[in-house]
C-alpha positions in Angstrom: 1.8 -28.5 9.8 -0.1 -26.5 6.6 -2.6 -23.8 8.0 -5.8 -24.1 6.9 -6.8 -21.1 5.2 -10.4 -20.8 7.2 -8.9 -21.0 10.7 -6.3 -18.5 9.6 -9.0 -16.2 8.2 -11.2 -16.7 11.6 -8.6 -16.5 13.7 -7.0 -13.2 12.2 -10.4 -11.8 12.9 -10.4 -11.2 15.8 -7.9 -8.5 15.6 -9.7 -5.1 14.6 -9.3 -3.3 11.0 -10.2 -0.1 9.9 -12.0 0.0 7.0 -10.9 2.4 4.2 -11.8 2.9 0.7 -8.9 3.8 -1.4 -9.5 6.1 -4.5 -8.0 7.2 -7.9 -8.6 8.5 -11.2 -7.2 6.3 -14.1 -4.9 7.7 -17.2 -8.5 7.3 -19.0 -9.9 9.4 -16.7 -12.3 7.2 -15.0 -13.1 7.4 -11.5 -12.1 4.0 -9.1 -11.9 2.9 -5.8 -12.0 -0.2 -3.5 -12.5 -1.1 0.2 -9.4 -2.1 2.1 -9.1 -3.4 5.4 -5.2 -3.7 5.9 -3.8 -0.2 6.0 -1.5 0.6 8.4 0.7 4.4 8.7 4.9 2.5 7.7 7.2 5.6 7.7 7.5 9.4 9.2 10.5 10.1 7.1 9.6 10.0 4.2 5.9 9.6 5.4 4.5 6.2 3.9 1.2 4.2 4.3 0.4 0.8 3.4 -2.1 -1.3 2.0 -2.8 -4.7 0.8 -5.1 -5.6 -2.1 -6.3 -8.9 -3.5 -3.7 -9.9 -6.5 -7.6 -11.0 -8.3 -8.9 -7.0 -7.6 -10.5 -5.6 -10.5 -10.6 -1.5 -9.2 -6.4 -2.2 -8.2 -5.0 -2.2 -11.8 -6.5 1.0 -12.4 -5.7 2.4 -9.3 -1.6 1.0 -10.0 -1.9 2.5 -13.5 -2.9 6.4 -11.9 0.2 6.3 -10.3 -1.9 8.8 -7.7 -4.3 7.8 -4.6 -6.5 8.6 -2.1 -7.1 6.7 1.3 -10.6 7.5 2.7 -11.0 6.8 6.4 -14.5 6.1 6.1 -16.7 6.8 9.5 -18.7 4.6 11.2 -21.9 5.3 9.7 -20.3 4.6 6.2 -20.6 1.2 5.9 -22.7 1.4 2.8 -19.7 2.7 1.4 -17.2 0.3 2.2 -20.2 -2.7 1.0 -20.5 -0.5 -1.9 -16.8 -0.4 -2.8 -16.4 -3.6 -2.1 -18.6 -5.2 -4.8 -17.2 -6.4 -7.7 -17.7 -4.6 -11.1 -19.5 -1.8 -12.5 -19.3 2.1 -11.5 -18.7 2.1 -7.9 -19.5 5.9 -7.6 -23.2 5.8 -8.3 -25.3 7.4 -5.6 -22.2 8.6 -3.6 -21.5 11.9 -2.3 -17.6 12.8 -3.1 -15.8 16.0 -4.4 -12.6 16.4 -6.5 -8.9 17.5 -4.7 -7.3 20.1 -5.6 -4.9 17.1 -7.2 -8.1 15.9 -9.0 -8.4 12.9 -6.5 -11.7 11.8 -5.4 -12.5 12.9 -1.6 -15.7 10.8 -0.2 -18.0 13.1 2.0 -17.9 12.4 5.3 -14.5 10.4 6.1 -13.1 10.9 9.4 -9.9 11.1 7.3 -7.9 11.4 3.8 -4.5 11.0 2.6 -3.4 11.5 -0.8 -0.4 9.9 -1.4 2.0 8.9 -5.3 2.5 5.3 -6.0 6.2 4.6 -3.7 6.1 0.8 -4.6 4.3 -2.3 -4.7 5.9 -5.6 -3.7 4.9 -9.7 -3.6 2.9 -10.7 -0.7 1.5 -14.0 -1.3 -2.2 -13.7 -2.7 -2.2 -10.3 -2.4 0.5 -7.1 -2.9 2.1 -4.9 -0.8 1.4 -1.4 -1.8 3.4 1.4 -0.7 1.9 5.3 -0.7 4.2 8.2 -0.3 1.6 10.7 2.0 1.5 14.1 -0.2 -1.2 15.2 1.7 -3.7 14.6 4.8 -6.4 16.0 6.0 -8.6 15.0 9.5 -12.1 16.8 8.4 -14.8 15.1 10.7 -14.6 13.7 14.3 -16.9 10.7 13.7 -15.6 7.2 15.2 -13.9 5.4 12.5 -15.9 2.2 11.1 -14.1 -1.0 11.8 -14.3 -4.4 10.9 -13.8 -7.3 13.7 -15.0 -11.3 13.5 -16.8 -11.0 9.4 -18.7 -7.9 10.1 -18.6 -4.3 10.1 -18.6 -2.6 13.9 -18.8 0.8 15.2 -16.3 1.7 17.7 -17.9 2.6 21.1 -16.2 5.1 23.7 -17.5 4.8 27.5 -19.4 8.1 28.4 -17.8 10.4 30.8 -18.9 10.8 33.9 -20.2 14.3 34.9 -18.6 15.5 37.6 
């Protein structure tokens, strides 16, 4: 029996993402990104990452053509940014706060995370590609709660308190 594309999409939901923006520069020298929500750590040796975007993006040929990216772990009070880099068109940088890598990779303030990582491979995965990062380098700078996305909608992860003792 076909799977209809909705139920799949509503059921898949329920399963929690984080929510990362992915960054580059392009051979022109123009800044990109895009919000991904399917990024999962693949290998320790060599260390790989993986990611899955839309075979219709507009920020992924640019991002393929750098050869060079940056994953952005964005916190939980970042959803702006993951709204913002999700949009289609235009310069997705306007109005945000991000420095340069030593590599010359864009870094957005405030992730919980970054990896840099060289293009390792993309592959066929239906409607979308299977990209695959080899992790040059990583850095944790912030201990915010990562932002998630569960059910359609952007959610903040909430730890119980402690009890004091």
């Amino acid at each position: 029996m076909p799977i209809d594309p909705q139920t799949f999409r509503t059921i898949m939901g329920h399963y929690p993402t984080g929510v990362c923006v992915v960054t580059a520069v392009t051979p022109e020298g123009t800044a990109v990104g895009m919000t991904v929500g399917t990024f999962t750590s693949v290998s320790l040796d060599p260390p790989l990452i993986g990611f899955f975007p839309d075979r219709r993006s507009t920020s992924w040929p640019g991002i393929a053509a750098a050869g060079r990216f940056c994953v952005n772990v964005l916190a939980d009070d970042q959803e702006h940014l993951g709204r913002q880099f999700a949009s289609k068109g235009g310069d997705k940088f306007v109005g945000v706060a991000h420095r340069v890598s030593d590599s010359g990779l864009p870094l957005l303030d405030g992730a919980v995370a970054w990896i840099e990582c060289s293009l390792y491979s993309v592959g066929d995965a239906g409607d979308h590609v299977l990209v695959l990062g080899e992790v040059e380098t990583l850095s944790a700078e912030h201990t915010a709660s990562p932002l998630v996305f569960h059910k359609g909608a952007f959610r903040q992860v909430a730890y119980p308190v402690p009890a004091v003792a």
